[in-house]
C-alpha positions as CSV (number, residue, x, y, z in Angstrom):
1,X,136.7,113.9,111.1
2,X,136.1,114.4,114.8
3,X,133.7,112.6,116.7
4,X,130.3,113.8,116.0
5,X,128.5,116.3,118.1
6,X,125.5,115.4,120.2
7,X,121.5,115.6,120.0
8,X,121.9,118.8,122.1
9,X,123.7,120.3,119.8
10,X,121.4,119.3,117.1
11,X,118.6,120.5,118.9
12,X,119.9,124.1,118.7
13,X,121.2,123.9,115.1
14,X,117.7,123.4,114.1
15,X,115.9,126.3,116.1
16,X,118.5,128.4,114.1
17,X,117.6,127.0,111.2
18,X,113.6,128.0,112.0
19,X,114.4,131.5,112.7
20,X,115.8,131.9,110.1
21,X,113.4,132.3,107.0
22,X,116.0,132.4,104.3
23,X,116.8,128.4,105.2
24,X,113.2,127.5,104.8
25,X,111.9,124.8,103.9
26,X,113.9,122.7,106.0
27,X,113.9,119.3,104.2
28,X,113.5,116.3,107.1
29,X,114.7,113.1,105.4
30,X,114.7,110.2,107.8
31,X,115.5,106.8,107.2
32,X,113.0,103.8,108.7
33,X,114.5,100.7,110.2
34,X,116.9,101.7,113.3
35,X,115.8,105.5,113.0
36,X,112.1,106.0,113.6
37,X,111.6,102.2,114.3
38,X,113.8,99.9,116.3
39,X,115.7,97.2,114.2
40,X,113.7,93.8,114.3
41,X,115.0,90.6,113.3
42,X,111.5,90.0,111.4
43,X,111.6,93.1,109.4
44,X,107.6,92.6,108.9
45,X,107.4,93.7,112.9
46,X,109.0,97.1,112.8
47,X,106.5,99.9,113.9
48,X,107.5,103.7,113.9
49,X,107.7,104.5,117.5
50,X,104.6,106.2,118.7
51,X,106.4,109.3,119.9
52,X,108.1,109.4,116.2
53,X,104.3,109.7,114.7
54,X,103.3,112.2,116.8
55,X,106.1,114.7,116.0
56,X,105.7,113.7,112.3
57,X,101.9,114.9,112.6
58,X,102.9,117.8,113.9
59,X,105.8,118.9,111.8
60,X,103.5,118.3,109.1
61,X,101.0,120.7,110.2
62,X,104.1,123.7,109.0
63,X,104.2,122.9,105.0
64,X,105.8,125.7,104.3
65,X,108.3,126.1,106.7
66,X,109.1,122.2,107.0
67,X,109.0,119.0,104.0
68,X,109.3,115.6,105.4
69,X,110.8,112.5,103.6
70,X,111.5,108.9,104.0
71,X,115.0,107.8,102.7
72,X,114.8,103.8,102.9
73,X,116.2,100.4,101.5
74,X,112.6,98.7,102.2
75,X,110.4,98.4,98.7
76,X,108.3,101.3,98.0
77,X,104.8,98.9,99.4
78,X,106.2,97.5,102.2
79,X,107.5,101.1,103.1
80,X,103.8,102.8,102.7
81,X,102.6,99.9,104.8
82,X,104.5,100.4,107.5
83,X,105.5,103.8,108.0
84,X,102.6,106.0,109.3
85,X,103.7,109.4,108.1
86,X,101.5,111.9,106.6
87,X,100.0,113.2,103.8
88,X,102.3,115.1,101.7
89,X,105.7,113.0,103.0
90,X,107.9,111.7,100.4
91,X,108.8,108.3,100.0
92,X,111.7,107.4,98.6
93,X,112.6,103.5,98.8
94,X,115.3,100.9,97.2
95,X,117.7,103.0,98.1
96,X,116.5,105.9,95.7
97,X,115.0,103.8,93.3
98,X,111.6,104.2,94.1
99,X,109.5,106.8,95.0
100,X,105.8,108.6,95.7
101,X,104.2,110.7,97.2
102,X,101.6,110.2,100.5
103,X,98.0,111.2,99.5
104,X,95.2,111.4,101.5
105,X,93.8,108.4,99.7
106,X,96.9,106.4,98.5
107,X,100.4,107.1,96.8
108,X,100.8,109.2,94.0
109,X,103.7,107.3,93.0
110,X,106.0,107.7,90.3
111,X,106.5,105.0,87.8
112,X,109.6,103.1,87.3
113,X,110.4,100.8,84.3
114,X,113.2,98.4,84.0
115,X,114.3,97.9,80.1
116,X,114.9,94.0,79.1
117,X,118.8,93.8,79.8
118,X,117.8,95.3,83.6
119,X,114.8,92.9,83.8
120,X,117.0,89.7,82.6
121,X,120.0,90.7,85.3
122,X,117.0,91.0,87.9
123,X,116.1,87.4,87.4
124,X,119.3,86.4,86.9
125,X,119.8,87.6,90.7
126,X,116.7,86.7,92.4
127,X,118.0,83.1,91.2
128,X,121.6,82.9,92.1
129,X,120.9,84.6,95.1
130,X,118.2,82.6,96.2
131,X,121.4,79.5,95.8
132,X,123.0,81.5,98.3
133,X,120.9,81.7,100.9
134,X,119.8,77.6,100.1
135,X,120.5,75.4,103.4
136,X,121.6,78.4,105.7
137,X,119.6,78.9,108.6
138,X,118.3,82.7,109.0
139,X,119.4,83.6,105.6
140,X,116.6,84.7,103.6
141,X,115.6,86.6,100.1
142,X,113.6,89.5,99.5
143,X,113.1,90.7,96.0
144,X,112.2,94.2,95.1
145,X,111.0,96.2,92.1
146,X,114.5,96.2,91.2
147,X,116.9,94.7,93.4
148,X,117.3,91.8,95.4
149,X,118.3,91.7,99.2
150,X,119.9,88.7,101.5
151,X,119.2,89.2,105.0
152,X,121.2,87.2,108.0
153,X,120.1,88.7,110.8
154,X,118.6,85.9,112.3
155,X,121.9,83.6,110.8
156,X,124.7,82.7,113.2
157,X,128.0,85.2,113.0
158,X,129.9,82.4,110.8
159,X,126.6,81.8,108.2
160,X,126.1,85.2,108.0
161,X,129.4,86.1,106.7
162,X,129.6,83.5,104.3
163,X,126.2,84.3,102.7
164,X,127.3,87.7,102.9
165,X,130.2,87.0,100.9
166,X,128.7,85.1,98.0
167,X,126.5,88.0,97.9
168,X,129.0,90.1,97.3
169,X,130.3,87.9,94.9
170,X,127.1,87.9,93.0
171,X,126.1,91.1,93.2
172,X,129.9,91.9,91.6
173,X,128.9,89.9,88.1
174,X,125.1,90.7,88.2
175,X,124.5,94.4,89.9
176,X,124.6,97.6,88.8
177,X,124.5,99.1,92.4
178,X,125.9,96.9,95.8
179,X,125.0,98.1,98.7
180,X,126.6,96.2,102.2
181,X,124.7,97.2,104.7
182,X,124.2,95.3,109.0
183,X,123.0,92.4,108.4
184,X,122.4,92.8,104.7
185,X,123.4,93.0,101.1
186,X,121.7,94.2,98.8
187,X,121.7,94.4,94.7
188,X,120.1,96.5,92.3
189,X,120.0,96.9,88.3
190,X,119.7,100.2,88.7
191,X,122.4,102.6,89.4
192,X,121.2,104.2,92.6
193,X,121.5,105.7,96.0
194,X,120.4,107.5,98.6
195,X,122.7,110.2,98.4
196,X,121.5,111.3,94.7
197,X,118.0,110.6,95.5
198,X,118.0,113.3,98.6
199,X,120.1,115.8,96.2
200,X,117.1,115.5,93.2
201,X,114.6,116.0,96.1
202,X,116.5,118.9,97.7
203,X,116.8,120.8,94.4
204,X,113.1,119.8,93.6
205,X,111.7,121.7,96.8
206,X,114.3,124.3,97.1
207,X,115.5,123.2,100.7
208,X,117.5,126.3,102.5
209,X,118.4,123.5,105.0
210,X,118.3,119.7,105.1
211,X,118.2,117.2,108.3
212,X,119.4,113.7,107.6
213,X,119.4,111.0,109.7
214,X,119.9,107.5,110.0
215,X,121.5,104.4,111.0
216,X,123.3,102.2,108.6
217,X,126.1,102.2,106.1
218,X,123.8,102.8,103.4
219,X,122.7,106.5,105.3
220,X,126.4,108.0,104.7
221,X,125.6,108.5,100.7
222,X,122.9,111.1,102.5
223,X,125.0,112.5,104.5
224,X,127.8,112.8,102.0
225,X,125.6,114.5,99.9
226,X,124.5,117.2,101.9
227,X,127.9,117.9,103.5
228,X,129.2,120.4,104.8
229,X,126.3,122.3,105.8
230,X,123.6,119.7,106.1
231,X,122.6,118.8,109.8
232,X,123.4,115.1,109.3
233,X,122.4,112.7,112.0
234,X,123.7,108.9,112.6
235,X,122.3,107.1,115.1
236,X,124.0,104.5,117.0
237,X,127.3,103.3,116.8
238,X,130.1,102.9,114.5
239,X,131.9,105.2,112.3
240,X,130.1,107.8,110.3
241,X,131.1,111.3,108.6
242,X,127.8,112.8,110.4
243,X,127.9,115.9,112.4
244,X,125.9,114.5,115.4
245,X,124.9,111.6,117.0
246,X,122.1,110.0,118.9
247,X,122.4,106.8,120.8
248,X,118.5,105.1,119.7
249,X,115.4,105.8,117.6
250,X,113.5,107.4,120.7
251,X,116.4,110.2,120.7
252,X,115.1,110.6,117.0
253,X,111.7,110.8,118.5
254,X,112.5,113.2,120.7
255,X,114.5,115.6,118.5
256,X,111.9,115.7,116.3
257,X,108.8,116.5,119.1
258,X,111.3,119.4,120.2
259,X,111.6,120.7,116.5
260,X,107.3,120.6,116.2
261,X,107.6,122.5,119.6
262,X,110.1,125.0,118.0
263,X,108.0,125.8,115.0
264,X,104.8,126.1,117.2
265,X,106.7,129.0,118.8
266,X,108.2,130.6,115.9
267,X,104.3,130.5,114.6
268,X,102.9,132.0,117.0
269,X,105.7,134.9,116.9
């Protein structure tokens, strides 16, 4: 594939897509970490940027004409918590394993139930993997509603790899789903992804057209899914099958303030 287009071009790929009623609602699915918040080592002190909430707000204030969505790895709370989006975005989180909607009051969240051979696999992981990250430095656990993630991005290069590896190794016997992401693997019971998550959604809502962007490994099952046509978005480096490309999360920012600015005009005829 060639090397992908940049922001610019983005930019006026989505004004065609407001003009033009028969691709509405546009369907905005974004990841979080490294897309509308800059990658922290503690993933606990990631904040949207503030430019990023602004331009949320105000896509939000064209229902009909735009749909906003969160695509992330993070658990469904610790994505609420963080992410200050509003009412009426979708959450999806676990890497489509999760999800709710924002309320004015809450999450109306859909409920997800493990049966007793996925619950018994989910210990079995949240203990072996908790042996691999045992005496290396920066290597930690986080468990989620139905996976469990090592982190090393605060572990040298070489104890990174290594707890990386028996993570893979692990996640091989144990997981239903093994994701390999920076920094990160993680391993889930259930058979899921982003890519099938953002399809269910799309066809939910009808989207005539569907921005996706994000940053990692994990974001290409999006983008795959919407290909050809969907305006898919990686930002930063490193190979990807998106159409465009933005160097950081304040480009991200930024495309999305010029998209609000584009339906304020197409509003007001």
């Amino acid at each position: 594939m060639p090397d992908p287009l940049d922001g610019a071009a983005l930019r006026a790929a989505l004004r065609e897509a407001v003009a033009d009623p028969a691709r509405h609602p546009l369907l905005v699915a974004l990841d979080f970490d490294g897309t509308l918040a800059p990658l922290q080592d503690d993933p606990q002190a990631s904040r949207v940027l503030p430019d990023a909430v602004t331009a949320l707000r105000a896509l939000a204030a064209h229902p009909r004409t735009v749909r906003l969505a969160l695509l992330s790895g993070r658990s469904m709370g610790d994505l609420h918590r963080l992410a200050e989006v509003p009412p009426g975005t979708v959450l999806i989180g676990s890497h489509g394993a999760e999800r709710a909607r924002v309320a004015e009051h809450g999450l109306d969240r859909a409920v997800m139930t493990l049966t007793d051979e996925q619950q018994d696999r989910l210990d079995g992981l949240g203990g072996e993997m908790q042996a691999v990250a045992r005496g290396r430095d920066g290597v930690w656990v986080e468990s989620k509603p139905a996976a469990v993630a090592v982190h090393t991005r605060m572990a040298d290069p070489a104890t990174a790899e290594a707890a990386e590896r028996d993570a893979l190794a692990v996640g091989g016997r144990l997981g239903s789903a093994v994701l390999h992401g920076k920094k990160v693997v993680e391993v889930s019971v259930l058979d899921a992804d982003k890519g099938a998550a953002l399809s269910a959604l799309r066809a939910e809502i009808g989207a005539g057209a569907v921005l996706v962007a994000g940053d990692d490994v994990t974001d290409e099952h999006a983008f795959e899914a919407v290909a050809p046509e969907g305006l898919t978005l990686k930002v930063g480096a490193g190979p990807t099958s998106a159409r465009f490309r933005v160097p950081e999360p304040q480009d991200v920012a930024d495309l999305l303030a010029d998209l609000a600015v584009a339906l304020d005009e197409a509003a007001a005829g």
